[in-house]
N, C-alpha and C positions, 0 to 999 in steps of 0.2 A: 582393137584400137579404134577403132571406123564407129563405135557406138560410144567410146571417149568422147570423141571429137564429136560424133552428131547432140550426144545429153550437153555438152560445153558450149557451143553456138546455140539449141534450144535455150538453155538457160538464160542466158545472155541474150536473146532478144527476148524471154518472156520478162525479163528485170526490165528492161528499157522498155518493155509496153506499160509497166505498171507502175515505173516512175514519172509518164506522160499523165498516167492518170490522176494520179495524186496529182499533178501540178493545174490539172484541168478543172477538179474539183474546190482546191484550191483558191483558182483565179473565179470560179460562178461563185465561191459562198463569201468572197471577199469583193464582189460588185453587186451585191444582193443587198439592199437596207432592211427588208425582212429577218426574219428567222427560219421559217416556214424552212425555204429548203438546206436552214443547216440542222432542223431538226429531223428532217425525212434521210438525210445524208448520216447522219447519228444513228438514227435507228439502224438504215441499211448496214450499218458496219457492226452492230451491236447484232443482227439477226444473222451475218456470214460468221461472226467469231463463235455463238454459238452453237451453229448447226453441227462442226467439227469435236468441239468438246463433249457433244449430247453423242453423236455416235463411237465413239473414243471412250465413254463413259459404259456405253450400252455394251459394246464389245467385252468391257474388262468384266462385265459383268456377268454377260453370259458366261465366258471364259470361269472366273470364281466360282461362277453354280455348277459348273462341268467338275472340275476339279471337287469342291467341297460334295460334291454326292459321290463321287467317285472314295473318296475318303469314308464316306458313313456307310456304302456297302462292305 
């Protein structure tokens, strides 16, 4: 019950640090007249969504050559 409750308050302040963010990035790319840093901000969100899918990718994959050799001996 004790690690309910502690993953429940974890969670819950890790939401609320990441909705300050977004509000923060927000408020610099909307008093910016440039671009510059809404293109570096672009990128940075473009380079964390796929660091996740490349090793998610890499895994099923190894996983599929485990199995498929495992099958052809």
């Amino acid at each position: 019950m004790k690690q309910k409750v502690f993953f429940f308050i974890f969670s819950i302040l890790f939401f609320l640090e990441t909705n300050a963010q977004c509000a923060m990035c927000r408020a610099v790319l909307e008093s910016e007249d440039g671009l510059v840093t809404a293109e570096g901000v672009n990128d940075g969100i473009v380079y964390l969504m796929a660091i996740p899918y490349i090793m998610v990718g890499g895994i099923a994959f190894f996983i599929y050559r485990k199995f498929s050799s495992t099958k052809a001996e």
